[in-house]
C-alpha positions as CSV (number, residue, x, y, z in Angstrom):
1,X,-74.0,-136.7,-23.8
2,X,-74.4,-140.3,-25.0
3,X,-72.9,-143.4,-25.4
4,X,-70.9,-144.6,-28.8
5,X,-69.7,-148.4,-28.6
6,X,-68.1,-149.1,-32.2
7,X,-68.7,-152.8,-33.5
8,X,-65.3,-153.7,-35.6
9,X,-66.7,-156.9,-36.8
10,X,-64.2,-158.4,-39.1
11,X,-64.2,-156.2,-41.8
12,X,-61.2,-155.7,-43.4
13,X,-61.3,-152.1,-42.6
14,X,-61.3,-152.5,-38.9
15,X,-58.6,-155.7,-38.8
16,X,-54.8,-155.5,-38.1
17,X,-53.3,-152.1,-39.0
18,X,-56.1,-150.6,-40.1
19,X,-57.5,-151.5,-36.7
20,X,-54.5,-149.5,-35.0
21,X,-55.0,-146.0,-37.2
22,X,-58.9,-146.5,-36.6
23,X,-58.5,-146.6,-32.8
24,X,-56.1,-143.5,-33.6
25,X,-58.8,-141.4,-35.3
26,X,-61.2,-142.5,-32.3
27,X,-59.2,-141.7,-29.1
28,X,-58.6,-138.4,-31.1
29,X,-61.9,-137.5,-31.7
30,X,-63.0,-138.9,-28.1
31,X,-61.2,-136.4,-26.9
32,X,-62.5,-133.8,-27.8
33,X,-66.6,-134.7,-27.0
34,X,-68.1,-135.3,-23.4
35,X,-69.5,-138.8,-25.1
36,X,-68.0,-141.9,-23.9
37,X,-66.9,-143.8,-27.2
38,X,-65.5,-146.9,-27.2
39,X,-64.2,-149.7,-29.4
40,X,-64.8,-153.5,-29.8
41,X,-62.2,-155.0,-32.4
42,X,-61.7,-158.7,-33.4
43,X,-60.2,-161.1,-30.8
44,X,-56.4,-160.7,-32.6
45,X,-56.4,-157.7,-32.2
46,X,-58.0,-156.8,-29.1
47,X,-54.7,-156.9,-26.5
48,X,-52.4,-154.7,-29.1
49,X,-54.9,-152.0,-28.8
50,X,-55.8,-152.2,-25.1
51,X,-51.7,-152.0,-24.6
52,X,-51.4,-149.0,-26.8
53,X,-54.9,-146.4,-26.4
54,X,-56.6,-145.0,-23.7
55,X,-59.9,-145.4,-25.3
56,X,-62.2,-148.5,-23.5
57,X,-62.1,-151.8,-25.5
58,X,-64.6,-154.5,-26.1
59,X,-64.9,-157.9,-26.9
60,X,-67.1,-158.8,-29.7
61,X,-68.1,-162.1,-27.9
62,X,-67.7,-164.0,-25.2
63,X,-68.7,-168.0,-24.3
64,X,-70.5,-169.0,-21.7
65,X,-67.6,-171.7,-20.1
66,X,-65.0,-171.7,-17.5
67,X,-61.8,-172.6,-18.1
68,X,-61.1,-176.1,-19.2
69,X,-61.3,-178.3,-22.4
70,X,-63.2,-175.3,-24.4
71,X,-60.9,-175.6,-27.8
72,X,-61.4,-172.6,-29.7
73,X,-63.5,-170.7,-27.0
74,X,-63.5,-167.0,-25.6
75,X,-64.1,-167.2,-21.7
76,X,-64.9,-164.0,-20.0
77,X,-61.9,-164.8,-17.6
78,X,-59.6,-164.1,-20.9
79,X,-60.9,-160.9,-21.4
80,X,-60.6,-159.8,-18.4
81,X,-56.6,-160.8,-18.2
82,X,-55.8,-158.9,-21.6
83,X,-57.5,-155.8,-20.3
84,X,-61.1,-155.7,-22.0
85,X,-63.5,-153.2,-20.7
86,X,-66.4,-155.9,-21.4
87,X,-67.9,-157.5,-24.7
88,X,-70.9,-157.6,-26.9
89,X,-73.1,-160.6,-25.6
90,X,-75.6,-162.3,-27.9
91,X,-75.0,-160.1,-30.8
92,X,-77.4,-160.8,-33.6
93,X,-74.0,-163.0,-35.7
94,X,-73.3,-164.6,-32.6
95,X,-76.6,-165.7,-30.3
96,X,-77.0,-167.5,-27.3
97,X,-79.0,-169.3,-25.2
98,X,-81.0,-167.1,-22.4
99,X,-79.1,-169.3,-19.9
100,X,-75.6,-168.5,-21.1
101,X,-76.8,-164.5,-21.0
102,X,-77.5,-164.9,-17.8
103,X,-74.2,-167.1,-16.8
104,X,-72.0,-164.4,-18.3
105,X,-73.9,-161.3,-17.1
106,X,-73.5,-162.9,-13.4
107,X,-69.4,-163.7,-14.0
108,X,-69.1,-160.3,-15.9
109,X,-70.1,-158.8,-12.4
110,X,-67.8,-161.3,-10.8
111,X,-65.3,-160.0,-12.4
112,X,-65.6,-156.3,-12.8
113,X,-66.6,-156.2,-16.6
114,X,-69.7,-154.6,-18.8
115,X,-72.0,-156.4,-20.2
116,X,-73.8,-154.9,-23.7
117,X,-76.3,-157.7,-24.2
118,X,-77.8,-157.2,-27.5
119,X,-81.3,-158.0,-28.5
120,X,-83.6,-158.0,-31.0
121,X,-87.2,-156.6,-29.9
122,X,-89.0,-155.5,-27.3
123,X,-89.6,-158.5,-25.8
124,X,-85.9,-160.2,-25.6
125,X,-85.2,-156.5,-24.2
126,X,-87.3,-157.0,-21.3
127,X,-86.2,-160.7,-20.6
128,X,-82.4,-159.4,-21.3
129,X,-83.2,-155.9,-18.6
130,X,-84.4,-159.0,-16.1
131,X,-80.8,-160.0,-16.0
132,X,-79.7,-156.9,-14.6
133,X,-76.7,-156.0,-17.4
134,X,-74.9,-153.3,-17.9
135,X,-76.7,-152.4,-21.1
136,X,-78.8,-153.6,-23.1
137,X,-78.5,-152.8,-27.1
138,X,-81.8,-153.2,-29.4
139,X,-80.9,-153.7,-33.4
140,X,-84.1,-155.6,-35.4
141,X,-81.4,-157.9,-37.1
142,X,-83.1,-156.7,-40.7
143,X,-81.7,-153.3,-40.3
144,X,-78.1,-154.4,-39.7
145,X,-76.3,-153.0,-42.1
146,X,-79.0,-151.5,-44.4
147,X,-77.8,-147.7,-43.7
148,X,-81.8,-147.5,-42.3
149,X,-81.3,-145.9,-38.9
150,X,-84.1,-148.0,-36.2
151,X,-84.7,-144.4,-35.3
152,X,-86.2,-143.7,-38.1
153,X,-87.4,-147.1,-39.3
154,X,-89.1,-148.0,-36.7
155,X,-89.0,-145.5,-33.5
156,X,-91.3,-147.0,-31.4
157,X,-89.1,-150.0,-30.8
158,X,-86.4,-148.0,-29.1
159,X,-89.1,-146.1,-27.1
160,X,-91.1,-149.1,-26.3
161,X,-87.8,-151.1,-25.6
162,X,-86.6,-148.3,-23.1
163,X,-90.2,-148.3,-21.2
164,X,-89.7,-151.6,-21.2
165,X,-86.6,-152.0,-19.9
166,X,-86.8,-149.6,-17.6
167,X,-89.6,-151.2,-16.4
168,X,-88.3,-154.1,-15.3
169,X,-84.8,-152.3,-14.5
170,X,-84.3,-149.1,-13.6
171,X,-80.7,-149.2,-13.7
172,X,-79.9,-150.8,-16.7
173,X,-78.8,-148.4,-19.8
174,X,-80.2,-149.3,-23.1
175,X,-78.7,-148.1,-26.5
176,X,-80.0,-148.2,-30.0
177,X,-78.3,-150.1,-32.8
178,X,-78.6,-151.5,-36.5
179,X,-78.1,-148.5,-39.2
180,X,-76.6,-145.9,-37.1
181,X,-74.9,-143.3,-39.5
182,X,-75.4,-139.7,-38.8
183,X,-75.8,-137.1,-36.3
184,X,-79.5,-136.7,-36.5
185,X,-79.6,-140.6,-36.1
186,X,-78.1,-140.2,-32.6
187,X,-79.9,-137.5,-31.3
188,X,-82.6,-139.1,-32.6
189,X,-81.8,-142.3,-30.5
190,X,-81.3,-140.2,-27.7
191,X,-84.3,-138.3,-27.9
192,X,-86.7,-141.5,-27.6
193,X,-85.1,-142.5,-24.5
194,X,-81.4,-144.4,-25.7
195,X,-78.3,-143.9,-23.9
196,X,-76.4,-143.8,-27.1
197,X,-75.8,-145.9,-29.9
198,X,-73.7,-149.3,-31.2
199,X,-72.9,-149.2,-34.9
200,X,-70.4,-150.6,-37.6
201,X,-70.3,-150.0,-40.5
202,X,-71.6,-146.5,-40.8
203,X,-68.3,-145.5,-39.3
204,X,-65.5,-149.1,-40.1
205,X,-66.8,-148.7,-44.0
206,X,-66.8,-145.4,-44.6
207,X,-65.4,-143.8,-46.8
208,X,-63.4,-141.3,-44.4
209,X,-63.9,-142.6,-41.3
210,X,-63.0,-139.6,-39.5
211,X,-65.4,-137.2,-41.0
212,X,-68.2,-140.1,-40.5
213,X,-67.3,-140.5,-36.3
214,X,-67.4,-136.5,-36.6
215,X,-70.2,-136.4,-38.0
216,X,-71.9,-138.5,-36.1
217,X,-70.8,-137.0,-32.6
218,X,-71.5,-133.0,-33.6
219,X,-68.2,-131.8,-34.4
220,X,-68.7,-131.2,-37.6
């Protein structure tokens, strides 16, 4: 099956102990699906999960330094020390400059970490495939959050994005983000070429966030 990286952001739904019951729900439903589905909580709370699931954890951003005088910066060094899978890189809240993608791609290798390098259209998919991440995530950023799936919005983006990427990149995985609810909306991703899916809040805000990851993965 595919691939199901949830984006915690920093809603209040997803933050301290309602982080901790959420990544309950998940490891629970994770196993009991062939997907791989993972989870990428705020900063705080990132090492109090990793100590206490089994489930992969990501960052939801990471700076392009070293260490050194970097006051109030993430460095993919930290990450790696409190046990992060990987992180989000370039997320439409959070962008970047092509040449910090590319610094952090090349010290994620470094050190044994996933990249998930999200763009924004066909083109910064391309240039992002180039770089030789582990993914790459499309979401057109005026879809985030609008409960429109890009699979159904716009299709051809993820099929043009995965030609595309491929193209340049055989090896690199691409999934499909930005209004990611339902079931069909992932099979759907996974039909025009995705290798699974990023979302938020079609499965943080709901209203029964079990039933919603459920949902969305076939088991109900």
């Amino acid at each position: 099956m595919g691939v199901v990286i949830i984006n915690f952001k920093a809603y209040k739904e997803g933050s301290g102990e309602r982080a901790l019951k959420l990544c309950e729900m998940v490891q629970d439903v994770s196993a009991k699906v062939d997907d791989y589905i993972a989870v990428a909580p705020n900063f705080l709370d990132l090492p109090e999960i990793v100590s206490k699931f089994d489930i992969d954890v990501y960052a939801q951003h990471v700076d392009a330094v070293g260490f050194g005088s970097h006051t109030g910066r993430i460095t993919a060094e930290f990450l790696k020390e409190k046990g992060a899978k990987g992180s989000l890189i370039n997320h439409s809240e959070r962008r970047l400059r092509l040449a910090d993608i590319d610094f952090l791609v090349s010290k994620f290798k470094e050190l044994g970490l996933i990249s998930v390098v999200c763009t924004n259209n066909v083109a910064t998919t391309a240039a992002a495939a180039a770089l030789a991440p582990d993914y790459v995530a499309i979401e057109p950023p005026e879809l985030i959050g609008s409960g429109i799936p890009v699979s159904k919005a716009e299709p051809e983006i993820v099929e043009n994005s995965v030609r595309a990427a491929k193209d340049v990149n055989e090896e690199v995985k691409v999934l499909c983000g930005a209004g990611i609810s339902k079931h069909e909306d992932y099979i759907t991703a996974l039909d025009l070429g995705a290798d699974g899916v990023l979302l938020a809040s079609g499965i943080v805000k709901a209203e029964d966030q079990r039933k919603a990851l459920e949902e969305l993965v076939g088991l109900r």
